[in-house]
N, CA, C and O atoms as a GROMACS GRO file, in nm:
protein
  292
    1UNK      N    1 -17.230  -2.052  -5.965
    1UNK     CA    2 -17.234  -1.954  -5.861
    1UNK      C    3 -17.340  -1.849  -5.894
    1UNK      O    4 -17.323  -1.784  -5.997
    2UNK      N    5 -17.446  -1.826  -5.818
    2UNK     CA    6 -17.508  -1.718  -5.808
    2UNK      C    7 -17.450  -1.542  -5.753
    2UNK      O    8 -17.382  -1.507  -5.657
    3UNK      N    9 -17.500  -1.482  -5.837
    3UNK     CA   10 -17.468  -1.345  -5.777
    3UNK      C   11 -17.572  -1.246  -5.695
    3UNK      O   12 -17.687  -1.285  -5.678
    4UNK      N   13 -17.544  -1.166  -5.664
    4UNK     CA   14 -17.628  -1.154  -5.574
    4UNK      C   15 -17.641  -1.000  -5.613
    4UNK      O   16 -17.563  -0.915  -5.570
    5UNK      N   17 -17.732  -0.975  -5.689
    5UNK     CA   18 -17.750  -0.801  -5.719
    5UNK      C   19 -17.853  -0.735  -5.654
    5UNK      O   20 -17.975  -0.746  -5.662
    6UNK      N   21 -17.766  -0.652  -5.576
    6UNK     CA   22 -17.862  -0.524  -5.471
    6UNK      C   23 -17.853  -0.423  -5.571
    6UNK      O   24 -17.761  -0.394  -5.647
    7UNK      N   25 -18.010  -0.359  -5.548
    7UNK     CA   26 -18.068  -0.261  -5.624
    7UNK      C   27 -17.998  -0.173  -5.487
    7UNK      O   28 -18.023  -0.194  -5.368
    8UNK      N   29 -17.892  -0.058  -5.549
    8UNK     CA   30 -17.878   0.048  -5.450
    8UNK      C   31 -17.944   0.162  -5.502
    8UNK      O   32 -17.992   0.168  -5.615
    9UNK      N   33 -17.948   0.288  -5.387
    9UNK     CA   34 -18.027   0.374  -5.390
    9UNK      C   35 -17.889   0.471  -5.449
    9UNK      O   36 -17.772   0.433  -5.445
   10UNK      N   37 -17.932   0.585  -5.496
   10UNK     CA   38 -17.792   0.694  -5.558
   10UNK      C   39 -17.784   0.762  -5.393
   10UNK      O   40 -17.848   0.775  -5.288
   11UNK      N   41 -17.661   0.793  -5.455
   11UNK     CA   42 -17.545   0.881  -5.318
   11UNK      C   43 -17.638   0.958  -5.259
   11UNK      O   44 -17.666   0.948  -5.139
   12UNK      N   45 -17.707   1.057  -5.358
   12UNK     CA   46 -17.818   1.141  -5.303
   12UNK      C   47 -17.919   1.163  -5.225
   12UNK      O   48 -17.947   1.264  -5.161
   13UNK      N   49 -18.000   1.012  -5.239
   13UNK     CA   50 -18.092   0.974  -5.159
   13UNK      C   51 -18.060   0.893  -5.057
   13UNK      O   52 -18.155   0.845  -4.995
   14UNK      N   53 -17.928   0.859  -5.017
   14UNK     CA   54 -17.917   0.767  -4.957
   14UNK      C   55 -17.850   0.863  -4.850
   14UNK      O   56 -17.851   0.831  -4.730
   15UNK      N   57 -17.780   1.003  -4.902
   15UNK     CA   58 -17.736   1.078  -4.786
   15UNK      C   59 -17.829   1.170  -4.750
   15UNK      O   60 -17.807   1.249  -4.658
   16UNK      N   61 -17.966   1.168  -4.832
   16UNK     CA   62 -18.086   1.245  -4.713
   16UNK      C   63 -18.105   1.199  -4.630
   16UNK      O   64 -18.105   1.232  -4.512
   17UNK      N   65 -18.132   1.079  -4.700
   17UNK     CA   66 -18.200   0.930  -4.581
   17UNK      C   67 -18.123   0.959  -4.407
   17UNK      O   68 -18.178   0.977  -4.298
   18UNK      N   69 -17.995   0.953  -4.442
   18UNK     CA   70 -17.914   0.991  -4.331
   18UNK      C   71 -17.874   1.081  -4.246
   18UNK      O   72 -17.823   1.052  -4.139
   19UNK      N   73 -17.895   1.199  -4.287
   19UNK     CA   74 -17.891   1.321  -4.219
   19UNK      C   75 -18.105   1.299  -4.197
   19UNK      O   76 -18.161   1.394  -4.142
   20UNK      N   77 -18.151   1.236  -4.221
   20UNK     CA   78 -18.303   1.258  -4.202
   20UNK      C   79 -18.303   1.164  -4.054
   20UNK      O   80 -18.360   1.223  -3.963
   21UNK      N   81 -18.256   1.044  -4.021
   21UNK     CA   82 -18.210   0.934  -3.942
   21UNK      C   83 -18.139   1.023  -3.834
   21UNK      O   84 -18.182   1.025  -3.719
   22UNK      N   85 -18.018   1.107  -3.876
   22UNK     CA   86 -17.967   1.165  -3.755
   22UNK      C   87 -18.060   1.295  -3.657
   22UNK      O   88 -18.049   1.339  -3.542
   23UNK      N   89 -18.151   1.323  -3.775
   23UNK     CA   90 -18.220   1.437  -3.702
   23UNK      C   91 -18.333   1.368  -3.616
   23UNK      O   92 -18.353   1.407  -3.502
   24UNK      N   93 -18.405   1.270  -3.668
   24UNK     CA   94 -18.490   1.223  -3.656
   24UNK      C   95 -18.412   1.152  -3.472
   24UNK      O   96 -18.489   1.125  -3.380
   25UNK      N   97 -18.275   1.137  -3.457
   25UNK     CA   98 -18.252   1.057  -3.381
   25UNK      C   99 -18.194   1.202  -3.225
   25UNK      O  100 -18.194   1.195  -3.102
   26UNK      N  101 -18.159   1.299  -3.312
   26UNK     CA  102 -18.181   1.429  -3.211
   26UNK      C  103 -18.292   1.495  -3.082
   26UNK      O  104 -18.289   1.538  -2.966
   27UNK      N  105 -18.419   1.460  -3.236
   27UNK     CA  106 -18.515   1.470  -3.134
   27UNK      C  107 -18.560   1.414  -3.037
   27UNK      O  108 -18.638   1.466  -2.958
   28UNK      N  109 -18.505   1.278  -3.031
   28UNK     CA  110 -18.498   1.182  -2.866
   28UNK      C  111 -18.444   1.181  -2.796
   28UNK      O  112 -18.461   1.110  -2.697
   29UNK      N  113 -18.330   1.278  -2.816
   29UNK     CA  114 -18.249   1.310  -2.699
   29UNK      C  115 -18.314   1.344  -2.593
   29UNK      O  116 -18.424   1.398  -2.599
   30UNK      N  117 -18.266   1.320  -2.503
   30UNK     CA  118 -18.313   1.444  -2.326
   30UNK      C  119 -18.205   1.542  -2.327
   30UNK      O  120 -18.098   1.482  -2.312
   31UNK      N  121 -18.188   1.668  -2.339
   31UNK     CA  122 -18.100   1.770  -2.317
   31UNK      C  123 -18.111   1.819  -2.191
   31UNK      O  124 -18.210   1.832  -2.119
   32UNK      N  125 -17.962   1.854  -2.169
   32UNK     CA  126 -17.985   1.904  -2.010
   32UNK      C  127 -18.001   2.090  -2.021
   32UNK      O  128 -17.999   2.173  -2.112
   33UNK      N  129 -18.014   2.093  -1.904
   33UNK     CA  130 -18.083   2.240  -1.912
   33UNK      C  131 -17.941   2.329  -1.910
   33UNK      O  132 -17.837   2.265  -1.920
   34UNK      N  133 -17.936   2.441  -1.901
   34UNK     CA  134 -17.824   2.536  -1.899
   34UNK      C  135 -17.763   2.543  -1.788
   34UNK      O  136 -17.643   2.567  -1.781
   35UNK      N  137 -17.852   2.518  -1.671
   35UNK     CA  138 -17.763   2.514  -1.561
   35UNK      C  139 -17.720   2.399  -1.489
   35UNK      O  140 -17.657   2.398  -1.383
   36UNK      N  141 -17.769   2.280  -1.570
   36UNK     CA  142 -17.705   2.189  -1.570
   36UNK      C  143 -17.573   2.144  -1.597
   36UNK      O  144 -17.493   2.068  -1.542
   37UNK      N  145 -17.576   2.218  -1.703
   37UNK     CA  146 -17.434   2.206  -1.791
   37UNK      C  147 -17.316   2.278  -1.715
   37UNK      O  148 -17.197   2.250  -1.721
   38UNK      N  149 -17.388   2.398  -1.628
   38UNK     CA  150 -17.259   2.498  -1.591
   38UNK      C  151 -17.257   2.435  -1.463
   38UNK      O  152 -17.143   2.403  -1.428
   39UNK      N  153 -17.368   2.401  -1.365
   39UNK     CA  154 -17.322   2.277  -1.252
   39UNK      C  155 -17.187   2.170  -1.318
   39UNK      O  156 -17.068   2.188  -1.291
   40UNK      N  157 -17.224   2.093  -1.382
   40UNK     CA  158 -17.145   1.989  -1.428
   40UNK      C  159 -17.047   1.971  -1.453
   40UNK      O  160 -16.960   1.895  -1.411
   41UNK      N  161 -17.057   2.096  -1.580
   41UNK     CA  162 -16.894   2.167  -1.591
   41UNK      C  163 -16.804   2.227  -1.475
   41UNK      O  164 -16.690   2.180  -1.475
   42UNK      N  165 -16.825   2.300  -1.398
   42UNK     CA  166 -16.769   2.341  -1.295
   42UNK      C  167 -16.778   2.207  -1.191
   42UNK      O  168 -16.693   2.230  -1.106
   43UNK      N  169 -16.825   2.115  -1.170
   43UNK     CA  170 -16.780   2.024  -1.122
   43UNK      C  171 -16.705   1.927  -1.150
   43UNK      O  172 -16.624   1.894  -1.063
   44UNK      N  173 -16.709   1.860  -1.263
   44UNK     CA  174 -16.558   1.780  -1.335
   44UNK      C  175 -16.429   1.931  -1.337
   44UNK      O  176 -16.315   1.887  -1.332
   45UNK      N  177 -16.433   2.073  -1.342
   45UNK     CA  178 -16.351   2.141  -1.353
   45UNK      C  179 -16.256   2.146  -1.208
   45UNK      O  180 -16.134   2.131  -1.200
   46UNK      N  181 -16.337   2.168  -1.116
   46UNK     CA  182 -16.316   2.121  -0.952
   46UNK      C  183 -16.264   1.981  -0.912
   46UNK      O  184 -16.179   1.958  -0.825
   47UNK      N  185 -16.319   1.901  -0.979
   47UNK     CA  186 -16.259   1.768  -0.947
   47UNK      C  187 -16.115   1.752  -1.085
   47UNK      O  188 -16.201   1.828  -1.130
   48UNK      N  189 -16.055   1.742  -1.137
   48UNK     CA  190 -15.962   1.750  -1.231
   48UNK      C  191 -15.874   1.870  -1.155
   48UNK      O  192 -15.758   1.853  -1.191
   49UNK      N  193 -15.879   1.976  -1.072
   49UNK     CA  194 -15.825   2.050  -1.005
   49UNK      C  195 -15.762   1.984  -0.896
   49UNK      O  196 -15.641   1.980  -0.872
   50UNK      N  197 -15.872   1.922  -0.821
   50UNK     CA  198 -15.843   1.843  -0.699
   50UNK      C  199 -15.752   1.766  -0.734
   50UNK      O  200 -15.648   1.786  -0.670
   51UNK      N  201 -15.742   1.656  -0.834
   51UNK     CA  202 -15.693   1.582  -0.855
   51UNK      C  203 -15.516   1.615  -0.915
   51UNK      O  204 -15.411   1.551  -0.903
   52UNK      N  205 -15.553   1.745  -0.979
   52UNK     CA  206 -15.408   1.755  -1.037
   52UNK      C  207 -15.322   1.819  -0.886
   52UNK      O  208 -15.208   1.786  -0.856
   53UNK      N  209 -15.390   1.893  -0.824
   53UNK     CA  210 -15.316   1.922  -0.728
   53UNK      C  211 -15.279   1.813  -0.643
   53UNK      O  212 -15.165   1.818  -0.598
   54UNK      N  213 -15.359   1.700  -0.607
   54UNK     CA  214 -15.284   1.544  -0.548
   54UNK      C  215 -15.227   1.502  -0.580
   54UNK      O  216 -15.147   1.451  -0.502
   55UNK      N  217 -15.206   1.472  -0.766
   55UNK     CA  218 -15.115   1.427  -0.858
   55UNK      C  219 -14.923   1.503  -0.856
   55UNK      O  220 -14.809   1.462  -0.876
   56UNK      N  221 -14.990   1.621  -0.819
   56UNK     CA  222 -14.832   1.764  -0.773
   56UNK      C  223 -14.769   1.743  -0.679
   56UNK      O  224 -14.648   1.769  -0.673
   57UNK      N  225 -14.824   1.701  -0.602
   57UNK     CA  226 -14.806   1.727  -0.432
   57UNK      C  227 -14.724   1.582  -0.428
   57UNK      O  228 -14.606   1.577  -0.391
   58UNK      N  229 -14.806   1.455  -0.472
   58UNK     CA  230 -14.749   1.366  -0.437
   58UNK      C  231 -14.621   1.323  -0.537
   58UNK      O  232 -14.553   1.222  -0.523
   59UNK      N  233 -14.604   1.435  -0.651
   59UNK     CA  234 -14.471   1.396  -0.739
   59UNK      C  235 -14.416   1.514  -0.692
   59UNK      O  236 -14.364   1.565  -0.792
   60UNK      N  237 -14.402   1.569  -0.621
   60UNK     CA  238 -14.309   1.715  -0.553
   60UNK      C  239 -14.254   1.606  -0.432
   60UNK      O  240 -14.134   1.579  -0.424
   61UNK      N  241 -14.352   1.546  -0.342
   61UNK     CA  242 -14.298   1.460  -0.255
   61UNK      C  243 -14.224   1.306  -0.269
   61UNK      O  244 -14.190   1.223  -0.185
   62UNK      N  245 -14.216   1.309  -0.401
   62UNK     CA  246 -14.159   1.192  -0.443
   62UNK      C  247 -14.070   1.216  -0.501
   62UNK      O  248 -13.991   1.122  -0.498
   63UNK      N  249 -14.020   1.332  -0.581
   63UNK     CA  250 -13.931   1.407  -0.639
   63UNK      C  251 -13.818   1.427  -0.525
   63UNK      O  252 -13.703   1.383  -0.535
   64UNK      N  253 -13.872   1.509  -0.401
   64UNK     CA  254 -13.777   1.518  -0.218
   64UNK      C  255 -13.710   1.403  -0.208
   64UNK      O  256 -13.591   1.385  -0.183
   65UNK      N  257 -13.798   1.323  -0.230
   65UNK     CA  258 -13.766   1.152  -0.139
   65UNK      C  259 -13.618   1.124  -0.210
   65UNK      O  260 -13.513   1.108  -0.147
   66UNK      N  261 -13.632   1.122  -0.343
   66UNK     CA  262 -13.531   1.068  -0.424
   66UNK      C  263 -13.429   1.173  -0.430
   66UNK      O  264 -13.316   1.148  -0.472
   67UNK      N  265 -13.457   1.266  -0.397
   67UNK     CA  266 -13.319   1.390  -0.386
   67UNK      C  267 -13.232   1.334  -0.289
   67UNK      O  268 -13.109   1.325  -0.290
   68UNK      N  269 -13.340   1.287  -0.182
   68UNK     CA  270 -13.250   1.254  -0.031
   68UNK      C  271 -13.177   1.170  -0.020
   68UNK      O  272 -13.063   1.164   0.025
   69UNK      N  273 -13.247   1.095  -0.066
   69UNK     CA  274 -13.222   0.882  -0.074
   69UNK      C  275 -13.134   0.874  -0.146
   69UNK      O  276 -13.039   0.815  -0.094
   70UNK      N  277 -13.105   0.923  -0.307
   70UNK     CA  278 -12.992   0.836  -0.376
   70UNK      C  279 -12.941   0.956  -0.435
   70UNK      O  280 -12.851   0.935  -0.516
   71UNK      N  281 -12.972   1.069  -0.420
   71UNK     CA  282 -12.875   1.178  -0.455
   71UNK      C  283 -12.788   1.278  -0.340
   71UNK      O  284 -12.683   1.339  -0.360
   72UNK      N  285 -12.848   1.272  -0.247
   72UNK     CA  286 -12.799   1.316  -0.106
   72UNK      C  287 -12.790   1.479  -0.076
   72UNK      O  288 -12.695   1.543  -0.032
   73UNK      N  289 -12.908   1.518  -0.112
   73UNK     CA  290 -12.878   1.665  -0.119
   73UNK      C  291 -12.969   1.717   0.007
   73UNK      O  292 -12.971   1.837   0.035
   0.00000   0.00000   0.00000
């Protein structure tokens, strides 16, 4: 059986290497602008609103139903 010996690099250089890779991989980002972010945000905030209030409404009205139907109140 052959073995197979990798020359590794030390912890040290191998965690520049990596934080050098993540920065290096930052700068390709596209960032959105500031008022992008506060558009965006306030729009998933609006929609998650919308939604919880449909989510209320229709377990308040489903909550009635079953008061009526099998509890009789």
């Amino acid at each position: 059986m052959t073995q197979h010996t990798a020359t590794r690099k030390p912890i040290g250089l191998r965690l520049i290497r990596y934080f050098a890779d993540i920065i290096t991989e930052l700068k390709k980002v596209v960032w959105l602008s500031r008022r992008e972010v506060i558009y965006l945000t306030a729009l998933v905030l609006l929609v998650a609103g919308i939604a919880g209030a449909v989510l209320g409404a229709l377990d308040y009205g489903f909550t009635a139903l079953i008061d009526k139907l099998i509890l009789g109140r």
